[in-house]
C-alpha positions, 0 to 999 in steps of 0.5 A, a space after each residue: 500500500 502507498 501512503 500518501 500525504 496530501 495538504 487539506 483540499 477540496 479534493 484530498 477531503 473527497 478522497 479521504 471520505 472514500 476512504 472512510 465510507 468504505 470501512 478505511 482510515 485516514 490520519 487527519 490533524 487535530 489542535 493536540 496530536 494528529 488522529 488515526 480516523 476512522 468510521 464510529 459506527 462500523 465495527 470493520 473500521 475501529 478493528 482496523 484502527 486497533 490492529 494497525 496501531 497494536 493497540 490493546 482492545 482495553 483501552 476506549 477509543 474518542 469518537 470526533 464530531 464537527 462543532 454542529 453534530 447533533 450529540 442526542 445521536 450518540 450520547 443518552 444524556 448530558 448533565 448540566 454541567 456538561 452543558 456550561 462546559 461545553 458552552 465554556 469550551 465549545 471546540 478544542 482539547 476537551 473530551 466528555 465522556 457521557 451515557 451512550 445511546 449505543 448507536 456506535 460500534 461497542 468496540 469504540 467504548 470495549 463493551 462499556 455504556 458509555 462514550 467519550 466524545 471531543 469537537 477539535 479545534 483545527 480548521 482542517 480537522 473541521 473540515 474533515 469532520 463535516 465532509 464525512 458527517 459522521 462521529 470518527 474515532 481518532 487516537 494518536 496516529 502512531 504505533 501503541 506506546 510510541 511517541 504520539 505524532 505532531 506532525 504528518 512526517 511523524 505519522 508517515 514514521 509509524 504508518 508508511 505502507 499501512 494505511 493509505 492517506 494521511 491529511 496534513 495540517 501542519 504542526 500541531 500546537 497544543 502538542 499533548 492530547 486531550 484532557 478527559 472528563 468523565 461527565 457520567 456522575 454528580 460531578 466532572 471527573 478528570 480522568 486524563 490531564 491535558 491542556 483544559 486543567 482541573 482549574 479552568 474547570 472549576 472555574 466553570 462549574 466550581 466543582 472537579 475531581 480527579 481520579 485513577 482506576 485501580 487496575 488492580 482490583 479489575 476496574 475498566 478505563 473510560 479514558 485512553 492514555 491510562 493503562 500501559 506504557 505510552 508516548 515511549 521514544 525508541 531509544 532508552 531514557 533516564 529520568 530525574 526529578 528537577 530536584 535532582 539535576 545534579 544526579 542528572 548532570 552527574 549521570 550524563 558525565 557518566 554515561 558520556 564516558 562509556 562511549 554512548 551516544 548521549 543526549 539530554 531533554 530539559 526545560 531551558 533553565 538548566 540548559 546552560 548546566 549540560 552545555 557545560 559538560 558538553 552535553 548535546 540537549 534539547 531545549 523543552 521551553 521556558 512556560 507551560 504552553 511551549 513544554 506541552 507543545 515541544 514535548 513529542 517533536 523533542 522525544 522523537 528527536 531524540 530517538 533519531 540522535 542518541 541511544 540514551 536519553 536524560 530526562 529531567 522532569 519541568 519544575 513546575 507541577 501543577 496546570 498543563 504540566 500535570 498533563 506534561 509530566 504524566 506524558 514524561 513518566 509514562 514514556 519513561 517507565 520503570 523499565 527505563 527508569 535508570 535515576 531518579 
């Protein structure tokens, strides 16, 4: 199969609802991450997804609609809380997760009655969305557990040969998926952090929980993003907390030492630090907004220069950078984790 990129046309947008309506998928741009598309209702299509990306049968799916899709399609209710939400955030990184009508695959949701549902923000993404007229699923266009993709090349990396068409937006400037709120109870419930904080949240409806499911006691996930190892770089990591960015600067030294092709990955304050023991380093930002932003495009930049890379965690901890640093420790698992 030939994979092709093509920029966001009247005649790229035709080509790609081909491909959708007949049981296809394509990879389209979002605002976060770029989406692996296909069609909600048809379950030949969202095993597709599963089986291209290698993705667990476990882990839900988010199904995207245009800003004008008639919900009452797809969800069984929606609280008031979820109105004034949607109302505050109409497009953009926030996903619901409501009662199901069950009129999508139940391979979307893997067998539970409810559905997570985002109107991204992207122009390109729009137009899709409303030349297909339909709700389609899209995680992150890349293999399980890699680094999720912020550009067409990136997806291109992961799918070339594996799936036909891959709609190309540009860079993605959010940079971390989505946050997701389950909206199923008395009150929202964060069950993904991402670039709507529980904060701006509150500020809303002035009332937000966060939660983790205790995977031990057998709980399903309502959110992708939670179980397994995600947003991994293929080359091996150790990471420190900014507490400890000696031990990093020290772990450097040593591992440079050995003959390993070595790199660093920190925020723009202790850049200067590295440099100075002749580190190779990859600048993450100085605020919030350019470390989500930066964050994939640097992992991924570091799986094509070093072998081993050195991870320092931002120091800033609460807002976005809940969502950037759950990112960071997932890629780096307790497998990788050599320090901290």
């Amino acid at each position: 199969m030939q994979t092709l990129i093509q920029p966001i046309t009247t005649e790229s947008l035709a080509q790609a609802k081909e491909i959708i309506e007949s049981g296809g998928v394509v990879a389209i741009p979002t605002e976060t991450v770029y989406g692996l598309g296909g069609n909600a209702f048809d379950d030949t299509a969202v095993k597709k997804i599963f089986e291209v990306k290698g993705r667990p049968n476990n882990n839900p799916l988010i199904a995207h609609v245009h800003k004008d899709y008639d919900l009452s399609n797809i969800i069984d209710y929606e609280p008031p809380y979820a109105k004034k939400l949607r109302a505050a955030f109409p497009c953009g990184p926030l996903t619901l997760v409501y009662p199901s009508t069950g009129k999508v695959s139940p391979l979307v949701s893997c067998g539970l009655n409810t559905l997570a549902v985002r109107v991204p923000s992207h122009e390109g993404a729009q137009a899709f969305l409303k030349t297909v007229g339909i709700p389609i699923v899209a995680p992150s266009a890349n293999i399980s557990r890699h680094v999720s993709p912020t550009s067409a090349a990136h997806v291109f990396d992961d799918f070339e040969g594996k799936i036909p068409l891959i709609l190309d937006g540009g860079e993605c400037q959010g940079g971390i998926e989505s946050t997701v709120c389950d909206c199923t109870g008395e009150i929202p419930t964060i069950l993904r952090s991402g670039l709507v904080t529980r904060e701006m949240i509150e500020e809303v409806v002035g009332a937000c929980e966060e939660y983790t499911p205790d995977l031990s006691k057998g709980e399903k996930v309502k959110s992708p993003g939670v179980l397994y190892k995600h947003y991994a770089p293929r080359c091996k990591t150790m990471l420190f907390s900014a507490k400890n960015v000696k031990n990093a600067i020290s772990a450097y030294v040593a591992e440079s030492l050995e003959n390993k092709e070595v790199a660093v990955l920190c925020e723009e304050k202790w850049i200067k630090d590295f440099q100075k023991v002749g580190a190779k380093t990859l600048n993450l930002g100085k605020n919030q907004a350019e470390m989500a932003t930066r964050l994939y495009k640097l992992l991924r930049e570091a799986e094509r220069i070093c072998k081993l890379l050195i991870v320092v965690e931002p120091t800033e901890k609460d807002g976005i950078m809940k969502g950037v640093l759950n990112r960071l420790q997932k890629a780096c698992t307790s497998e990788d984790v050599l320090g901290k």
